[in-house]
C-alpha positions in Angstrom: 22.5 7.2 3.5 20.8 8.1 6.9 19.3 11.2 7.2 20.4 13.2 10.5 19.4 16.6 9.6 16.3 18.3 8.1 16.6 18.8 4.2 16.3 17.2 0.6 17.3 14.7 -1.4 16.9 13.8 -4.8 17.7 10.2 -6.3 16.7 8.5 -3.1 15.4 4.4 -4.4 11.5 4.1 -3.3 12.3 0.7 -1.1 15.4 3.3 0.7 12.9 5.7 1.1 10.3 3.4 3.1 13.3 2.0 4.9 13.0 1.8 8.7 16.6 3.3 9.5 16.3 5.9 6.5 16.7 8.5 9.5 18.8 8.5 12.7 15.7 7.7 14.7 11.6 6.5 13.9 10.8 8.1 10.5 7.0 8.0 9.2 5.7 9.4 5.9 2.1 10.3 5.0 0.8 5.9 3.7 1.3 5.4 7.3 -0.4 8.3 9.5 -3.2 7.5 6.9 -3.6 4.2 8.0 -3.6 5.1 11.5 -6.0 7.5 11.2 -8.4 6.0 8.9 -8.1 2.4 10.3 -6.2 1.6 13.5 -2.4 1.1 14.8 -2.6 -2.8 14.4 -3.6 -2.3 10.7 -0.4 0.3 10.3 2.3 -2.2 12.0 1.5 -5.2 10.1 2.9 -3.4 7.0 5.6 -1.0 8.9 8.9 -1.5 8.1 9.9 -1.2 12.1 8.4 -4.5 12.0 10.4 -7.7 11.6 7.5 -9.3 11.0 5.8 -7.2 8.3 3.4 -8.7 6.2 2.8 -7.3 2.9 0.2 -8.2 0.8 0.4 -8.5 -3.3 -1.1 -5.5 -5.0 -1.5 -5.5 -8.9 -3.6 -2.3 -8.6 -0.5 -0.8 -6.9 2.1 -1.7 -9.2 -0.1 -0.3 -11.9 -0.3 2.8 -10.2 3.8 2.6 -9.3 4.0 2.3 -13.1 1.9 4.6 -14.2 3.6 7.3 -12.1 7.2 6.2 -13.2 6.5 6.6 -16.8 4.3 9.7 -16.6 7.3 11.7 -14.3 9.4 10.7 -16.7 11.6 9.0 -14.4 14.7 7.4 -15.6 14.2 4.7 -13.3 11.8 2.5 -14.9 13.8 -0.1 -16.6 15.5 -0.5 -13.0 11.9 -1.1 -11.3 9.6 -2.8 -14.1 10.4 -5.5 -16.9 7.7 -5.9 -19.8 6.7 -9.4 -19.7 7.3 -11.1 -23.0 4.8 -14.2 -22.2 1.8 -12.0 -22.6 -1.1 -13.8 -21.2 0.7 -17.4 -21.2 0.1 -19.6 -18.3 2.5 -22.1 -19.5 5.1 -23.5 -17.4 8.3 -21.5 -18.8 5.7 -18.1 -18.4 5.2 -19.1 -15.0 9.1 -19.8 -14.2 10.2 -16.9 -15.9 7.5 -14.8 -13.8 8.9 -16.2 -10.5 12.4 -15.5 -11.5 12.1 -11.4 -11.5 13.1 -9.2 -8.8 11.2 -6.3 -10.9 8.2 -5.6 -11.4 6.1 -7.4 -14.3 4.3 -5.3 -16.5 2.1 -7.0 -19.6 1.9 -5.3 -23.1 -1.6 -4.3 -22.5 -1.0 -2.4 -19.1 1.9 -0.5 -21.2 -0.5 0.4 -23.4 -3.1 2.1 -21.4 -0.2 4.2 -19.2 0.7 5.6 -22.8 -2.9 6.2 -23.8 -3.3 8.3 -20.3 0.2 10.2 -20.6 -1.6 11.3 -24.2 -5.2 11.9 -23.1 -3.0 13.9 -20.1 -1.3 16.0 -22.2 -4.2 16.6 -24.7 -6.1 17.8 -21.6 -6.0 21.7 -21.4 -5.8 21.9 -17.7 -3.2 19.2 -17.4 -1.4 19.7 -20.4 1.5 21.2 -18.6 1.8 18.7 -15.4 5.2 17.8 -15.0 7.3 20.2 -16.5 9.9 22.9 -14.7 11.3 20.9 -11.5 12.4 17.2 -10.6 10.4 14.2 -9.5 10.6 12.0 -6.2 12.3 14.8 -4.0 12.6 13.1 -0.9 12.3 15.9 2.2 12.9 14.7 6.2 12.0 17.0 8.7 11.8 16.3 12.8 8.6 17.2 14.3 9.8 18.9 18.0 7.0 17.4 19.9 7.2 14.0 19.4 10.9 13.6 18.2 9.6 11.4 15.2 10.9 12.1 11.7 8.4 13.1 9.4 9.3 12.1 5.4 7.3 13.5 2.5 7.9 12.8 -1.1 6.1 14.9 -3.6 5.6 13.4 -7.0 6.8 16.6 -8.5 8.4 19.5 -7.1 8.4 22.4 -9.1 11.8 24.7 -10.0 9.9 27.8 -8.0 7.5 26.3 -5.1 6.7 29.9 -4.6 5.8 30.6 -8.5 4.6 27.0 -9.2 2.4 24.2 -7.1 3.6 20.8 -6.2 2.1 18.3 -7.9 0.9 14.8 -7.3 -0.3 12.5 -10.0 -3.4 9.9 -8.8 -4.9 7.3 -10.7 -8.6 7.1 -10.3 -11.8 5.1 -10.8 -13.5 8.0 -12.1 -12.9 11.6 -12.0 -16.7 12.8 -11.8 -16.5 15.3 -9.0 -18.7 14.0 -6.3 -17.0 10.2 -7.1 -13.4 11.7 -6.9 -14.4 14.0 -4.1 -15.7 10.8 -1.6 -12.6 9.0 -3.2 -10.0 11.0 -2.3 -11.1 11.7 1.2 -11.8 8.1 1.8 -7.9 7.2 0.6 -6.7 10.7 3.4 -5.2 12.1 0.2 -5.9 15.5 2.7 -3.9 14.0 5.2 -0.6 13.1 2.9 -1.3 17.1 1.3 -1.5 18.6 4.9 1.8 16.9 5.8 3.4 17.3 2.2 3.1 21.3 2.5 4.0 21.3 6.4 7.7 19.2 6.0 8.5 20.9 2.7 8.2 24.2 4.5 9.9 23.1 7.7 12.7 22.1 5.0 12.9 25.5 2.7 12.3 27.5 5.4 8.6 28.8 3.7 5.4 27.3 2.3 5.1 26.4 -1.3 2.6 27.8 -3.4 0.0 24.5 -3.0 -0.2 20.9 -4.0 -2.1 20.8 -7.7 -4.4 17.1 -7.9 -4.0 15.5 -10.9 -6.4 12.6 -11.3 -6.9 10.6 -14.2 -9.2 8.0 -14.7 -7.8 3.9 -15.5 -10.0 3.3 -18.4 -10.8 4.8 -21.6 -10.8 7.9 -22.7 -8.1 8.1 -19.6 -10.1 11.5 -18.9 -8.1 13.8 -16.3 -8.8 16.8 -14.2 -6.4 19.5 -12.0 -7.9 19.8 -8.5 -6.6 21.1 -5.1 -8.1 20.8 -1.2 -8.9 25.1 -0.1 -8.0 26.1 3.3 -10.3 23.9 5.5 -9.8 20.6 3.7 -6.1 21.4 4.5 -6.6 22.2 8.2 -9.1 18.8 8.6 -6.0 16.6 7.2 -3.5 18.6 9.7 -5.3 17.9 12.6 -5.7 14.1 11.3 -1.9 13.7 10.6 -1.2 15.3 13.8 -3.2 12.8 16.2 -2.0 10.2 14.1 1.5 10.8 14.7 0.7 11.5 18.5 -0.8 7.9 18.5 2.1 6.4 16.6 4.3 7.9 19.4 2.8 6.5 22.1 2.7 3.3 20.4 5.8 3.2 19.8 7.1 3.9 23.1 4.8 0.7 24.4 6.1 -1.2 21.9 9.6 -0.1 23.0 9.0 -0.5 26.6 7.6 -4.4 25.4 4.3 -4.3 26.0 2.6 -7.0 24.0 2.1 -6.1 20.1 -2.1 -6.6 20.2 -1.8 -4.3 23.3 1.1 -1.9 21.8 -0.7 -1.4 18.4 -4.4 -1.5 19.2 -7.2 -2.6 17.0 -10.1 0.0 16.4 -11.4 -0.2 19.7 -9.7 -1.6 22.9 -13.3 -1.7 25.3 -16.7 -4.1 24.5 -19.1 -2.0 22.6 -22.6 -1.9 20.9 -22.5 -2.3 17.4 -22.5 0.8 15.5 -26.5 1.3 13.7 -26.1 2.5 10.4 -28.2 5.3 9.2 -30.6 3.2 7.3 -31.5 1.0 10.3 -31.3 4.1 12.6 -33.8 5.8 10.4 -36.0 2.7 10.3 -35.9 2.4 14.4 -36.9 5.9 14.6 -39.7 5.4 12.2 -40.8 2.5 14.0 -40.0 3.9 17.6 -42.7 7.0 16.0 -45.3 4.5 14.8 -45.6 3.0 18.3 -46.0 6.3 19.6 -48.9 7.4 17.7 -50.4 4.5 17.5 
């Protein structure tokens, strides 16, 4: 399948979805105008799928959180993506080969057992007792930006029957869920950003904007607590005007990189000019205290 026209999808595989010729021309989704805009271009095309060289590294946090999601959504997809390893903890050799041998990925008996302990906890939780219900999950939804000609992709984890009577909803995995931890957490990882973009291509798509994007976080570790939280009106507008420099910056890379300009100079790091280092605010506060002392004295 390649995409040539705005709209929706269901049933579209995660790896087809990421794919670099998903859509009949450059295609970005929300992972990758975060990393643009929260670290740098370079840092974005090491791990793009328009590169042939793309290096990805292992992540075991990740594939926890890939499972986590799969079972909670109730996707039907879970014995395609993950295998339970029978070895349990076994570092012996026939562990190790049978390890190598999978194409899926390898759960262990214990990890199993704390994604069921948070579905529970989840739907013992009054304000998330009823996440997940009324509407599909993975709806895959394309839309073309008209400025920049780049196809923008956005994949709620669930979209509800009514966007108009119901939010969209995405399901995070967190450290902790005490509000000013989750608060710094969630703007560190852009999570504004992927909402911003999320509502702007599903309404581009349907032809009007959802209700909102409801924030389910739930915490890793016992008692799996979880929370329903949502960004107001200027979070939303902060991560719009992130995800829409990003994607001007990914444009104009991408036209060097077209044009084959050399990939360091194509896809910058964070700064392309000598600099001072930047002071942090504990040294900058002890230089003006200083800087005050010497006046007075």
């Amino acid at each position: 399948m390649i995409i040539t026209e705005p709209g929706w999808h269901d049933g579209i595989p995660s790896d087809r979805y990421h794919a670099a010729d998903i859509c009949a021309g450059p295609s970005i989704s929300a992972s990758g105008l975060k990393k643009i805009a929260g670290d740098c271009p370079a840092l974005y095309w090491v791990d793009s799928p328009l590169n042939p060289n793309r290096y990805t590294k292992p992540n075991r946090n990740f594939d926890f959180g890939k499972a986590a999601h799969c079972l909670m959504l109730g996707e039907p997809t879970f014995d395609a993506e993950f295998v339970l390893d029978p070895h349990g903890k076994s570092q012996a050799k026939d562990a190790k080969e049978w390890r190598a041998a999978q194409t899926r990925v390898i759960v262990d008996a214990d990890e199993l057992a704390t994604i069921k302990g948070m579905i529970a906890r989840l739907r013992a939780t009054p304000q998330t007792a009823n996440a997940f219900r009324n509407g599909v999950p993975e709806r895959s939804f394309f839309a073309r930006d008209e400025e920049t000609g780049i196809w923008l992709k956005a994949r709620p984890d669930w979209f509800p029957t009514d966007p108009a009577m119901a939010f969209v909803q995405e399901y995070k995995t967190a450290a902790s869920i005490r509000p000013d931890k989750l608060g710094r957490a969630v703007f560190d990882f852009g999570y504004e950003i992927q909402a911003a973009l999320m509502l702007d291509v599903v309404a581009a798509v349907i032809g009007s904007a959802p209700l909102g994007i409801a924030h389910i976080a739930q915490e890793k570790t016992p008692p799996y607590m979880a929370t329903l939280k949502f960004f107001d009106a200027a979070q939303l507008e902060r991560g719009r005007r992130k995800y829409k420099a990003a994607l001007k910056t990914f444009a104009r890379c991408l036209e060097r990189h077209k044009a084959g300009v050399p990939e360091a100079i194509a896809w910058p790091d964070y700064v392309t000019e000598p600099e001072p280092f930047e002071t942090p605010f504990l040294v900058r506060k002890e230089m003006e205290d200083d800087a005050a002392r010497s006046f007075n004295t």
